[in-house]
N, CA, C and O atoms as CSV, one atom per row, in Angstrom:
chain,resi,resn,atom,element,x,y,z
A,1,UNK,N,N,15.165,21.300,-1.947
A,1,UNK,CA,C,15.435,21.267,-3.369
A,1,UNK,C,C,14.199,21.809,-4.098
A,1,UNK,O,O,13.039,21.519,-3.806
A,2,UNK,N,N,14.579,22.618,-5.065
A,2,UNK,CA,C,13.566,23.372,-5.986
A,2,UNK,C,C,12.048,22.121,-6.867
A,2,UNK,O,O,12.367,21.147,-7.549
A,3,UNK,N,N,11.251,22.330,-6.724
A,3,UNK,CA,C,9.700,21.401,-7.614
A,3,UNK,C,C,10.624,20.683,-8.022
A,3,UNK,O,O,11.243,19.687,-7.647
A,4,UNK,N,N,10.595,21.634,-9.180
A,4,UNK,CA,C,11.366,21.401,-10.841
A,4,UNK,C,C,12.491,20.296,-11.001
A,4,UNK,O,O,12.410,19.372,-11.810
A,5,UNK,N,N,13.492,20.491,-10.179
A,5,UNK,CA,C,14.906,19.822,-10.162
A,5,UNK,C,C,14.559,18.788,-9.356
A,5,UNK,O,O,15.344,17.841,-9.389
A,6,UNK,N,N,13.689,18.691,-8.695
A,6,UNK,CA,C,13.622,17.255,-7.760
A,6,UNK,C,C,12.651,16.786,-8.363
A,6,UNK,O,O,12.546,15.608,-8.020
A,7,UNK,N,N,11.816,17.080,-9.133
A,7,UNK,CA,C,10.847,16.296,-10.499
A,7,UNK,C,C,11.710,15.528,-11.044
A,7,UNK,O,O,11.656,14.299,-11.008
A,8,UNK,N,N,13.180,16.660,-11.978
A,8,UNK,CA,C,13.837,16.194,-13.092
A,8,UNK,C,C,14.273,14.991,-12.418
A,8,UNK,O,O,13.888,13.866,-12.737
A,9,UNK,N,N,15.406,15.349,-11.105
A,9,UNK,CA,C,15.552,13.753,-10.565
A,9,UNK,C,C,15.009,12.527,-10.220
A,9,UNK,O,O,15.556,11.425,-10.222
A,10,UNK,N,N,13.718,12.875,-9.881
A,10,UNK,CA,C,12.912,11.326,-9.738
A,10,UNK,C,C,12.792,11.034,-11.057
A,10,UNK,O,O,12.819,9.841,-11.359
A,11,UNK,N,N,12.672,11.807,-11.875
A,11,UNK,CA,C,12.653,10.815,-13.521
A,11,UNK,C,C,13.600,10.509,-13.809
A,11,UNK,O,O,13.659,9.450,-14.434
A,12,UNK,N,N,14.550,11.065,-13.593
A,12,UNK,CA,C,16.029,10.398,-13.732
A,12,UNK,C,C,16.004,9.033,-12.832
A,12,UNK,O,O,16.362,8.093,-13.541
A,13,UNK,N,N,15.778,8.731,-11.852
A,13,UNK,CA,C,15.665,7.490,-10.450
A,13,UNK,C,C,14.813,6.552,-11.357
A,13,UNK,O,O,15.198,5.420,-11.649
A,14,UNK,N,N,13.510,7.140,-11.831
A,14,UNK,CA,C,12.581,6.310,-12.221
A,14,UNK,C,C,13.238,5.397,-13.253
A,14,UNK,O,O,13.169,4.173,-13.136
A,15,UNK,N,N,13.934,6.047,-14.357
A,15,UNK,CA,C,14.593,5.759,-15.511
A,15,UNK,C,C,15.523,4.582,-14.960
A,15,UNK,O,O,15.306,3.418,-15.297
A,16,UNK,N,N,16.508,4.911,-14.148
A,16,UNK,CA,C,17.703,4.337,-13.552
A,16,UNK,C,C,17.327,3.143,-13.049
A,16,UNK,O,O,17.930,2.097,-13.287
A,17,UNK,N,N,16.164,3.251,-12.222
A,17,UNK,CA,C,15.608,2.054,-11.717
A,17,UNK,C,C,14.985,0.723,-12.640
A,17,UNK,O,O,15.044,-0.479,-12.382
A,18,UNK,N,N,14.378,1.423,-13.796
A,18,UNK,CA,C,13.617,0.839,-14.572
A,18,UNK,C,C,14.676,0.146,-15.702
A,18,UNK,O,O,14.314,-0.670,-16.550
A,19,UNK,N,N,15.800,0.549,-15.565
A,19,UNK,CA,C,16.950,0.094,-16.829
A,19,UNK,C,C,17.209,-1.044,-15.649
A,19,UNK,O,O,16.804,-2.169,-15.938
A,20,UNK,N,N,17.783,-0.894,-14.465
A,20,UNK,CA,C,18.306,-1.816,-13.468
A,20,UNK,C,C,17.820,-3.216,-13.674
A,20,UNK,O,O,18.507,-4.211,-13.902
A,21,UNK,N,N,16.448,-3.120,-13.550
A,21,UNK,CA,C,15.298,-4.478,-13.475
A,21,UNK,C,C,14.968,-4.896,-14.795
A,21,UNK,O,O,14.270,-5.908,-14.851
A,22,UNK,N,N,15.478,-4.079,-16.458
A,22,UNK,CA,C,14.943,-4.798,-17.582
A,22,UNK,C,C,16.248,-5.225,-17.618
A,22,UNK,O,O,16.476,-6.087,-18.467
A,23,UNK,N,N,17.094,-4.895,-16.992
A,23,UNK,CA,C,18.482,-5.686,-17.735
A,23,UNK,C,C,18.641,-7.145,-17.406
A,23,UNK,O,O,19.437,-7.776,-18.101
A,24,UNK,N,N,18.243,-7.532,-16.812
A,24,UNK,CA,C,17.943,-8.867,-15.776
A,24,UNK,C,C,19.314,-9.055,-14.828
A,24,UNK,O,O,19.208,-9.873,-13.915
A,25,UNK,N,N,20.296,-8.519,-14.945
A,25,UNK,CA,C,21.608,-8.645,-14.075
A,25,UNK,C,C,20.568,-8.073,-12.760
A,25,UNK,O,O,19.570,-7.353,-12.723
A,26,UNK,N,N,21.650,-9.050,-11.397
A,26,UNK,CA,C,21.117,-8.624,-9.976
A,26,UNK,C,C,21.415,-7.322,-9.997
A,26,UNK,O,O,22.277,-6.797,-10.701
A,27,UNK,N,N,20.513,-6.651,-9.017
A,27,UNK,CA,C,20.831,-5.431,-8.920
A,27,UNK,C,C,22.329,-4.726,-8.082
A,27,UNK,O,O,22.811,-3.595,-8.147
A,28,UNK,N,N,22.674,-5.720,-7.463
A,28,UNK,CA,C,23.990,-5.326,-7.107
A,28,UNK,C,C,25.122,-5.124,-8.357
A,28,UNK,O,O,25.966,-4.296,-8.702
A,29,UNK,N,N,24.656,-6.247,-8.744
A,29,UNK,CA,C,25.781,-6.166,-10.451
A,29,UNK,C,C,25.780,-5.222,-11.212
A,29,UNK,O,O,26.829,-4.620,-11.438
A,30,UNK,N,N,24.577,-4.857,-11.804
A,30,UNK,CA,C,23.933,-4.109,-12.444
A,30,UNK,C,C,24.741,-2.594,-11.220
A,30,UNK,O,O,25.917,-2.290,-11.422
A,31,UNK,N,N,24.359,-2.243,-10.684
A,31,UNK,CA,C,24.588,-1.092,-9.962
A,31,UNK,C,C,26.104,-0.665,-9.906
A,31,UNK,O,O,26.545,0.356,-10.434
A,32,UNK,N,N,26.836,-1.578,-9.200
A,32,UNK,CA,C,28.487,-2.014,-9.657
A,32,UNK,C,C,28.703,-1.557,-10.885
A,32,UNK,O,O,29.584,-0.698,-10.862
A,33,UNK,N,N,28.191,-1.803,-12.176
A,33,UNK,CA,C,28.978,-1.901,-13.535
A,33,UNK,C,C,28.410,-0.289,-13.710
A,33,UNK,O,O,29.073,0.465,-14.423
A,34,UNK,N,N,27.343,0.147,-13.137
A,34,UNK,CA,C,26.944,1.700,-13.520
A,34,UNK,C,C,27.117,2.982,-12.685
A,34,UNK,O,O,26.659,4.122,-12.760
A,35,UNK,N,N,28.140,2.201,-11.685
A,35,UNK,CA,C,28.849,3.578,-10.708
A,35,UNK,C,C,27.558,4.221,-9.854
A,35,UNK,O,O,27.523,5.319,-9.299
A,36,UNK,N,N,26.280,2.984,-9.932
A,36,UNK,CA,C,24.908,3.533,-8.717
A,36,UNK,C,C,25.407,3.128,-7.369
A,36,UNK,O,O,25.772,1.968,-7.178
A,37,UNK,N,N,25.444,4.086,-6.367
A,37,UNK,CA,C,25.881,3.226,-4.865
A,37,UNK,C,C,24.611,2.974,-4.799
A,37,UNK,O,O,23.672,3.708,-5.106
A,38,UNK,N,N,24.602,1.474,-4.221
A,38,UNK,CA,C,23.591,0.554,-4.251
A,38,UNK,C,C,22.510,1.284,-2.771
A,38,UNK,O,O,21.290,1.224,-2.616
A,39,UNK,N,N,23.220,1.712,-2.190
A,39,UNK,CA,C,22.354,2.411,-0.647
A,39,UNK,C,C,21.455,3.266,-1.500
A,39,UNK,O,O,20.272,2.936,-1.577
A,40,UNK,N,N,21.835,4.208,-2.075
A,40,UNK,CA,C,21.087,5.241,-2.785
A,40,UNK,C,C,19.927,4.461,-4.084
A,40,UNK,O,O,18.762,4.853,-4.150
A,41,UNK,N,N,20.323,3.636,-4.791
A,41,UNK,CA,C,19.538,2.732,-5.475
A,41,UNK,C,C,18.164,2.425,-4.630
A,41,UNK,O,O,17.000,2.799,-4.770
A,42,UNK,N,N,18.942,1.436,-3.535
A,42,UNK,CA,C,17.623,1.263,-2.677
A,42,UNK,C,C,16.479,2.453,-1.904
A,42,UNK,O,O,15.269,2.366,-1.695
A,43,UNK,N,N,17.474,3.554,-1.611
A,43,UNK,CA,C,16.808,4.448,-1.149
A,43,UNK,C,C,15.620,5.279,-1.835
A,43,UNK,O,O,14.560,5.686,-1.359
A,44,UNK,N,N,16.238,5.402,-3.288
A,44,UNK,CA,C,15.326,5.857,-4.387
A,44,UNK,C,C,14.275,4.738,-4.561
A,44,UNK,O,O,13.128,5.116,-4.801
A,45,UNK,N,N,14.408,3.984,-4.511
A,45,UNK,CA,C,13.592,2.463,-5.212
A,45,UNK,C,C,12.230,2.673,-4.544
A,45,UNK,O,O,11.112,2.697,-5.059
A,46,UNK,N,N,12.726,2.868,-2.850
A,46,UNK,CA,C,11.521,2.768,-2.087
A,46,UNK,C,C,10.788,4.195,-1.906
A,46,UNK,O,O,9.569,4.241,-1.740
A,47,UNK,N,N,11.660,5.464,-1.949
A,47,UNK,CA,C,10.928,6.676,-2.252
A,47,UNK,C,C,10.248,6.820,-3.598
A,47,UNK,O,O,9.566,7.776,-3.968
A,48,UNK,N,N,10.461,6.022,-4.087
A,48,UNK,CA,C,9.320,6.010,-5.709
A,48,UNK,C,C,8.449,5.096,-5.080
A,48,UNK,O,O,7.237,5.303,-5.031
A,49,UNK,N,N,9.025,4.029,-4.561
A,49,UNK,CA,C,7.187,2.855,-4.110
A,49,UNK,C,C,6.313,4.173,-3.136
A,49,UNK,O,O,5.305,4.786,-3.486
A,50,UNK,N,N,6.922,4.287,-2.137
A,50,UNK,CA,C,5.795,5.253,-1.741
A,50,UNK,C,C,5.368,5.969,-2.131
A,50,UNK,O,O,4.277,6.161,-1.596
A,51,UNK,N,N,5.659,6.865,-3.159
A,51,UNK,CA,C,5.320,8.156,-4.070
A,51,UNK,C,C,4.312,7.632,-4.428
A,51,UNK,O,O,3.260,8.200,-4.136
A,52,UNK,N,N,4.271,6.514,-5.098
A,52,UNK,CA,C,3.379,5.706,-5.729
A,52,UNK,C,C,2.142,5.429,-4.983
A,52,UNK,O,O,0.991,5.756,-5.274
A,53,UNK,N,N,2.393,5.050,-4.399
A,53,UNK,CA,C,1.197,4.467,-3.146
A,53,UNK,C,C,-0.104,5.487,-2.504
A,53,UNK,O,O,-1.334,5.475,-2.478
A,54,UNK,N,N,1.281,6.542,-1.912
A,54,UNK,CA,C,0.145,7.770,-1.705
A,54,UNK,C,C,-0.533,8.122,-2.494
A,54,UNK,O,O,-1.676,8.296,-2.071
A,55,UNK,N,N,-0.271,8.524,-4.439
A,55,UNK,CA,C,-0.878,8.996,-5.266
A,55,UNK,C,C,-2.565,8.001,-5.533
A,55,UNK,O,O,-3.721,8.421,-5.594
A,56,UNK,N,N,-2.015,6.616,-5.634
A,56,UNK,CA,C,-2.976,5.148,-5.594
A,56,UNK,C,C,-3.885,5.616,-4.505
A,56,UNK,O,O,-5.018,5.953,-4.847
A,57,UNK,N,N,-3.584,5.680,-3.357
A,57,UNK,CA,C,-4.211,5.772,-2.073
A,57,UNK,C,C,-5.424,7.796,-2.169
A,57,UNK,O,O,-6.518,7.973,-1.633
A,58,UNK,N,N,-4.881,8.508,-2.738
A,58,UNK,CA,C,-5.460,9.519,-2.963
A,58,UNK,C,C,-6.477,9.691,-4.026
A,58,UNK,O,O,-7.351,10.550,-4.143
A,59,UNK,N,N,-6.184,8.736,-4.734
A,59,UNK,CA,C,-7.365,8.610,-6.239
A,59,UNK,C,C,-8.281,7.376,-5.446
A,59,UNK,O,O,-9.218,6.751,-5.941
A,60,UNK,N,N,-7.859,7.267,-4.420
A,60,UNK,CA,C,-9.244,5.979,-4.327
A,60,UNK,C,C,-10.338,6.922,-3.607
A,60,UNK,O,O,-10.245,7.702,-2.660
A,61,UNK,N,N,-11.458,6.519,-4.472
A,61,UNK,CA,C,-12.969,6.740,-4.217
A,61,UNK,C,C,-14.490,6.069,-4.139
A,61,UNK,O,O,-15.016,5.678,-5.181
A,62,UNK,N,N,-14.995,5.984,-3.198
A,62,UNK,CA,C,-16.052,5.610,-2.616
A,62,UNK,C,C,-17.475,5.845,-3.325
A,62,UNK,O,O,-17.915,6.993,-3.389
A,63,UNK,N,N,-17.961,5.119,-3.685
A,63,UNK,CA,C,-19.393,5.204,-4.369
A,63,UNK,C,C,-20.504,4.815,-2.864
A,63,UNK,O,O,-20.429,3.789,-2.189
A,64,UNK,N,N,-21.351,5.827,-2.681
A,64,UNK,CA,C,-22.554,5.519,-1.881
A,64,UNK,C,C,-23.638,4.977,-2.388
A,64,UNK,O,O,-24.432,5.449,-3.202
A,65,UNK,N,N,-23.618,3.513,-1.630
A,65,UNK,CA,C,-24.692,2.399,-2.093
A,65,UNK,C,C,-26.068,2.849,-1.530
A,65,UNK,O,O,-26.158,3.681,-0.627
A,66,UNK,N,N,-27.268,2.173,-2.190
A,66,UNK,CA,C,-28.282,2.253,-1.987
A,66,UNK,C,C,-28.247,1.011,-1.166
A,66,UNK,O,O,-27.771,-0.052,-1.564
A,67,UNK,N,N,-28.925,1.264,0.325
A,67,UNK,CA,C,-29.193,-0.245,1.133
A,67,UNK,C,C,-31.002,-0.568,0.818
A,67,UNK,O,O,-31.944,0.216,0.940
A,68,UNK,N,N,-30.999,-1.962,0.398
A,68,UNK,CA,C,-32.146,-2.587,0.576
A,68,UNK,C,C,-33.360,-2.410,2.028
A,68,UNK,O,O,-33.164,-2.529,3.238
A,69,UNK,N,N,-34.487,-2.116,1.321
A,69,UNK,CA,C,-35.457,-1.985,2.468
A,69,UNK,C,C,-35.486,-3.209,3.467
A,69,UNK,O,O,-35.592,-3.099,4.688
A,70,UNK,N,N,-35.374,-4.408,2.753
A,70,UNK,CA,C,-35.060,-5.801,3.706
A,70,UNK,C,C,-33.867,-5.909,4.036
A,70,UNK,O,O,-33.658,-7.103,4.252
A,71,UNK,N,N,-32.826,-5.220,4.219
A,71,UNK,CA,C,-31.893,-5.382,4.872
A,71,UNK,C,C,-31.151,-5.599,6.173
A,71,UNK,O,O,-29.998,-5.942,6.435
A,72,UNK,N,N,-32.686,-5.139,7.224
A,72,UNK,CA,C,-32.577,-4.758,8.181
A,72,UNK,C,C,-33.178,-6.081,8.899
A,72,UNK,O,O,-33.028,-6.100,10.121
A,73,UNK,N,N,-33.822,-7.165,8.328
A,73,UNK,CA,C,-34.627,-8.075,8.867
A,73,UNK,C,C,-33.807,-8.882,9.862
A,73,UNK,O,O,-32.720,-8.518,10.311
A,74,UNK,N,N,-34.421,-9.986,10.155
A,74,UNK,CA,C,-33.523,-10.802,11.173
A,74,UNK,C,C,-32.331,-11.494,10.326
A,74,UNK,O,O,-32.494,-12.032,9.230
A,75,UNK,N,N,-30.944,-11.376,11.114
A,75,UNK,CA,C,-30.119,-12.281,11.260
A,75,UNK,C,C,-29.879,-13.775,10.726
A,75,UNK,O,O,-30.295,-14.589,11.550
A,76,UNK,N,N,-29.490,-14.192,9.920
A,76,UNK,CA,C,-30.151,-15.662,9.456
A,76,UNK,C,C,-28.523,-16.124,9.122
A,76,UNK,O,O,-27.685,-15.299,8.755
A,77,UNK,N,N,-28.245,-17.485,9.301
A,77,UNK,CA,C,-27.359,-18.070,9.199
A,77,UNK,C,C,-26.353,-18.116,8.404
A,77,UNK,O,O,-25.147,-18.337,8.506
A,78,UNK,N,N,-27.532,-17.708,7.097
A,78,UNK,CA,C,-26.224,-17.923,6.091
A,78,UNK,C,C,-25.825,-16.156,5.371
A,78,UNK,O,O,-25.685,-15.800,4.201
A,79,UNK,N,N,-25.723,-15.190,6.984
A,79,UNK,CA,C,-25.174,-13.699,6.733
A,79,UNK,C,C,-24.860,-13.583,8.362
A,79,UNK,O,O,-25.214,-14.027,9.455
A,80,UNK,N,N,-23.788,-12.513,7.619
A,80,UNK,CA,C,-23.403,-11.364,8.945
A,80,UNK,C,C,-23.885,-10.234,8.591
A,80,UNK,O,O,-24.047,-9.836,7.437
A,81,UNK,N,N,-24.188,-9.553,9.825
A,81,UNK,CA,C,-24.833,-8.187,9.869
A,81,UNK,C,C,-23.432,-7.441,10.620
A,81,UNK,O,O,-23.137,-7.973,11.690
A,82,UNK,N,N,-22.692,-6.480,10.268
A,82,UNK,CA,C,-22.218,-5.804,10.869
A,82,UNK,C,C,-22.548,-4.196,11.039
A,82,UNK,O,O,-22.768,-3.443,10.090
A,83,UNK,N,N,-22.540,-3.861,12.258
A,83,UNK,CA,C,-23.065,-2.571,12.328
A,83,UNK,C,C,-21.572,-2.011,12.805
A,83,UNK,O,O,-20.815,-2.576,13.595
A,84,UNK,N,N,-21.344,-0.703,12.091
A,84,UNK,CA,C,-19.892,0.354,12.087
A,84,UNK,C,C,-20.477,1.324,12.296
A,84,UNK,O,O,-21.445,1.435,11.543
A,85,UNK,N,N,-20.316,2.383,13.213
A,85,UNK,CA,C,-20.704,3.354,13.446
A,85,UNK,C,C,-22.477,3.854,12.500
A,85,UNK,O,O,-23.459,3.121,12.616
A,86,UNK,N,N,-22.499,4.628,12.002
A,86,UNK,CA,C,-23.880,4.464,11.309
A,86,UNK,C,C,-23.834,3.813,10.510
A,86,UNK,O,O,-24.439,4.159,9.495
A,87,UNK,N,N,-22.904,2.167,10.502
A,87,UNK,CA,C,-23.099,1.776,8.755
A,87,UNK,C,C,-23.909,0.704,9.084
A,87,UNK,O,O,-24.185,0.585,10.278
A,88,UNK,N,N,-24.362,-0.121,8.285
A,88,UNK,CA,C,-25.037,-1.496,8.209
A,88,UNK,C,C,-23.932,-2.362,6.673
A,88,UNK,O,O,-23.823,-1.997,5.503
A,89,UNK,N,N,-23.278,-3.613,7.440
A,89,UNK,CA,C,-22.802,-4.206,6.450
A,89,UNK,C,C,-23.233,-5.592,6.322
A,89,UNK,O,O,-23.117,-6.483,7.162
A,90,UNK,N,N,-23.640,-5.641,5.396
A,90,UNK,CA,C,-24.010,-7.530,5.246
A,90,UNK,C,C,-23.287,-8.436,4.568
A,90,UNK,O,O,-23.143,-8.150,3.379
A,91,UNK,N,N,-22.613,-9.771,5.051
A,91,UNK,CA,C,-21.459,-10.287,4.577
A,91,UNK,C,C,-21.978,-11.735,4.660
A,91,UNK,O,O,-22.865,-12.132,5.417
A,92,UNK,N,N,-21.267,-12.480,3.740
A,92,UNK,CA,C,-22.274,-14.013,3.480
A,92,UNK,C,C,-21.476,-14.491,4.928
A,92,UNK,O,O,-20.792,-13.754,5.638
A,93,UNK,N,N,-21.751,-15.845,5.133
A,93,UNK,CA,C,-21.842,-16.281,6.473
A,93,UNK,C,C,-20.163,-17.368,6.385
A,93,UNK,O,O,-19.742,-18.162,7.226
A,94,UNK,N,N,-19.811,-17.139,5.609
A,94,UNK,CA,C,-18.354,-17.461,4.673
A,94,UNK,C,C,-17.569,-17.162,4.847
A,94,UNK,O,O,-16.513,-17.775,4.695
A,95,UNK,N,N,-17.777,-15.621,5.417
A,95,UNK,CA,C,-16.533,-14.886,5.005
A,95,UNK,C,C,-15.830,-14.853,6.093
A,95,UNK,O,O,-16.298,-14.914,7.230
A,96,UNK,N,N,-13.908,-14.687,5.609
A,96,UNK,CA,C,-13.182,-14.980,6.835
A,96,UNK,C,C,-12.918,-13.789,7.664
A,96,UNK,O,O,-13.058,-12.607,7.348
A,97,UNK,N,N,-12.475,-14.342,8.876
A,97,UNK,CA,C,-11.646,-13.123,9.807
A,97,UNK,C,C,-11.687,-12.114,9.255
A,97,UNK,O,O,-12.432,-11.143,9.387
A,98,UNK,N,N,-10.321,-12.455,8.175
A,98,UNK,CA,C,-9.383,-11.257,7.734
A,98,UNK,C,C,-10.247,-10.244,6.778
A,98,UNK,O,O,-10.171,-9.016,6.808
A,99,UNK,N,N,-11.236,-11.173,5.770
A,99,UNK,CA,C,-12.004,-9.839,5.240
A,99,UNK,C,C,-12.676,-9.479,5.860
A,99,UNK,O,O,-13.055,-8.404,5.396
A,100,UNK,N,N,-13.419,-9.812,7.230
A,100,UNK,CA,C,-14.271,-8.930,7.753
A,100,UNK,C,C,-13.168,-7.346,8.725
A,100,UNK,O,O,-13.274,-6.129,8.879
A,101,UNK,N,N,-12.431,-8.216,9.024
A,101,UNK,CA,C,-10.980,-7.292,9.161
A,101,UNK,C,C,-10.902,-5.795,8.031
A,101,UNK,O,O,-10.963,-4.600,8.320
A,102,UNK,N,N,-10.789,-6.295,7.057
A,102,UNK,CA,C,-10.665,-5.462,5.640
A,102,UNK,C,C,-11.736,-4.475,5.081
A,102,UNK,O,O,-11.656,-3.437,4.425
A,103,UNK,N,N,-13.016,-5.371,5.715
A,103,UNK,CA,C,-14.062,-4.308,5.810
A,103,UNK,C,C,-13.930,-3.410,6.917
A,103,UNK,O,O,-14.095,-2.208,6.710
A,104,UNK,N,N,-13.611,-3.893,8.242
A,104,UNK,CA,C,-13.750,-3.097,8.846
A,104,UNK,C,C,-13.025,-1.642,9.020
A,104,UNK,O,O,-13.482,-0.580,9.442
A,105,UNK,N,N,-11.612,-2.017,8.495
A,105,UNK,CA,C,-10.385,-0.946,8.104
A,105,UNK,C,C,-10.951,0.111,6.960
A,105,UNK,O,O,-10.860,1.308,7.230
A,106,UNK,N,N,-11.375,-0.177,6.035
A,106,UNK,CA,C,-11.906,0.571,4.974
A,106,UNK,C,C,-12.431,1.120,5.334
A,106,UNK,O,O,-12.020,2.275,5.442
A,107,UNK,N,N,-14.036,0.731,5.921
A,107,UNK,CA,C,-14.860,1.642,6.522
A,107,UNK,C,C,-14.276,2.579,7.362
A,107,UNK,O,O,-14.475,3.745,7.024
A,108,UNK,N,N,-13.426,2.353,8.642
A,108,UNK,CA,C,-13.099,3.346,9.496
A,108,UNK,C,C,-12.127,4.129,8.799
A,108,UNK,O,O,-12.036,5.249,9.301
A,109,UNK,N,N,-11.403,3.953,7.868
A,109,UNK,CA,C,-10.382,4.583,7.100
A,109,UNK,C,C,-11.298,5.799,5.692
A,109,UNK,O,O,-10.901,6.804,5.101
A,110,UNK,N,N,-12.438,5.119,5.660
A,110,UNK,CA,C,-12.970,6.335,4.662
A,110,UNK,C,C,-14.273,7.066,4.778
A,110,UNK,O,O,-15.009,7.545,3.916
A,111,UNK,N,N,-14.370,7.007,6.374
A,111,UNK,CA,C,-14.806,8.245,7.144
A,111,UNK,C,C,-13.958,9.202,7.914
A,111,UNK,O,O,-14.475,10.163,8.485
């Protein structure tokens, strides 16, 4: 399908979608009373979330920190030192699993 005409239609989807959810009727109802087959509703719904996401995911940008000259000292209880490929990360002695998880994804994800 041509840029242009598959632009015009996602604003048309966007629109369609966005009337669906202010009307407060379920979306099956809502879809029913407006001749939307509900497969295609959903199908659009989630090709706009991702549209979305990638664009979110492409504007995100990374600022390079200045690391502290004492950063490098010993190990002390109340920090983690994580070393990522050339990185040095320091994390209070707090922090759980999952964000050290979250650091670690980021980092390998934005090199």
């Amino acid at each position: 399908m041509e840029k242009r005409a598959m632009a015009v239609r996602e604003e048309q989807w966007i629109q369609t979608i966005a009337a669906a959810k202010q009307s407060g009727q379920p979306i099956k109802v809502w879809c029913a009373e407006h001749g939307v087959p509900l497969s295609s509703f959903y199908k659009w719904q989630r090709k706009m979330r991702d549209s979305l996401l990638t664009k979110e995911k492409a504007e995100i940008q990374f600022q390079e920190l200045e690391v502290p000259q004492n950063i490098c000292g010993p190990a002390t209880s109340d920090r983690i030192l994580l070393h990522i490929q050339d990185i040095l990360v320091e994390l209070p002695a707090g922090v759980s699993a999952e964000q050290i998880s979250v650091v670690i994804r980021g980092i390998r994800h934005a090199g």
